[in-house]
N, C-alpha and C positions, 0 to 999 in steps of 0.2 A: 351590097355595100357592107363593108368590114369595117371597123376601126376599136382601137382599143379606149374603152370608158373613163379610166385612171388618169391621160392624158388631156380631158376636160370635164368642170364641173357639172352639173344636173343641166342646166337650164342650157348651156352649149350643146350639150348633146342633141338635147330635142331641136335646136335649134339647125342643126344640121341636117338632121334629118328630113326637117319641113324641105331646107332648102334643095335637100339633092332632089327633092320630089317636084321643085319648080311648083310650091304651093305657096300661097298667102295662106297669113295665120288665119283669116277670116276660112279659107277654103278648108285649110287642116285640120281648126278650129270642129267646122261640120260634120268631115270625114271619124272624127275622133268622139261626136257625141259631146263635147264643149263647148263654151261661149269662147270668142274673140280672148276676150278680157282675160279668162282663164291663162290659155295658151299664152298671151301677152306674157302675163306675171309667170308661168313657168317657165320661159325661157328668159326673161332678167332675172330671175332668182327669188325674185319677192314671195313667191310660194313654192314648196318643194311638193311632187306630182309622187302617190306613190310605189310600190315595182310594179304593180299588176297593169298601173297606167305604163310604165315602161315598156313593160313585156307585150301589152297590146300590140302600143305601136313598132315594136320590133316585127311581130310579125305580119302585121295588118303592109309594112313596107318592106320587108322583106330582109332586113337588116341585121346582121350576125353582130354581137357585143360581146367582146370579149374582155372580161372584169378578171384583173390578177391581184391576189389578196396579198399584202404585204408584208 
């Protein structure tokens, strides 16, 4: 999976991600070493996750992010 970062905020991104993987966030949640609740709040925005949680789950799923600076 590809897509560009810039095109959606923090909490869409991961949310994306969960879902190309056909996971619940409970499931994702476990995979990633966080609570439910965690996951929850990072992907509505309520809390922002940060790069190294990014960069995990990019590669833990396999996912190329491409960030273009403005």
């Amino acid at each position: 999976m590809k897509f560009r970062a810039n095109d959606y905020n923090k909490g869409e991104i991961l949310k994306i991600i969960r879902q190309s993987t056909n996971l619940t966030q409970k499931e994702f949640a476990e995979k990633m070493g966080k609570s439910t609740r965690t996951i929850e709040d990072y992907e509505s925005g309520i809390v922002n996750y940060n790069m190294q949680f990014f960069k995990d789950v990019a590669k833990k799923f396999n996912v190329e992010i491409i960030i273009q600076r403005r």
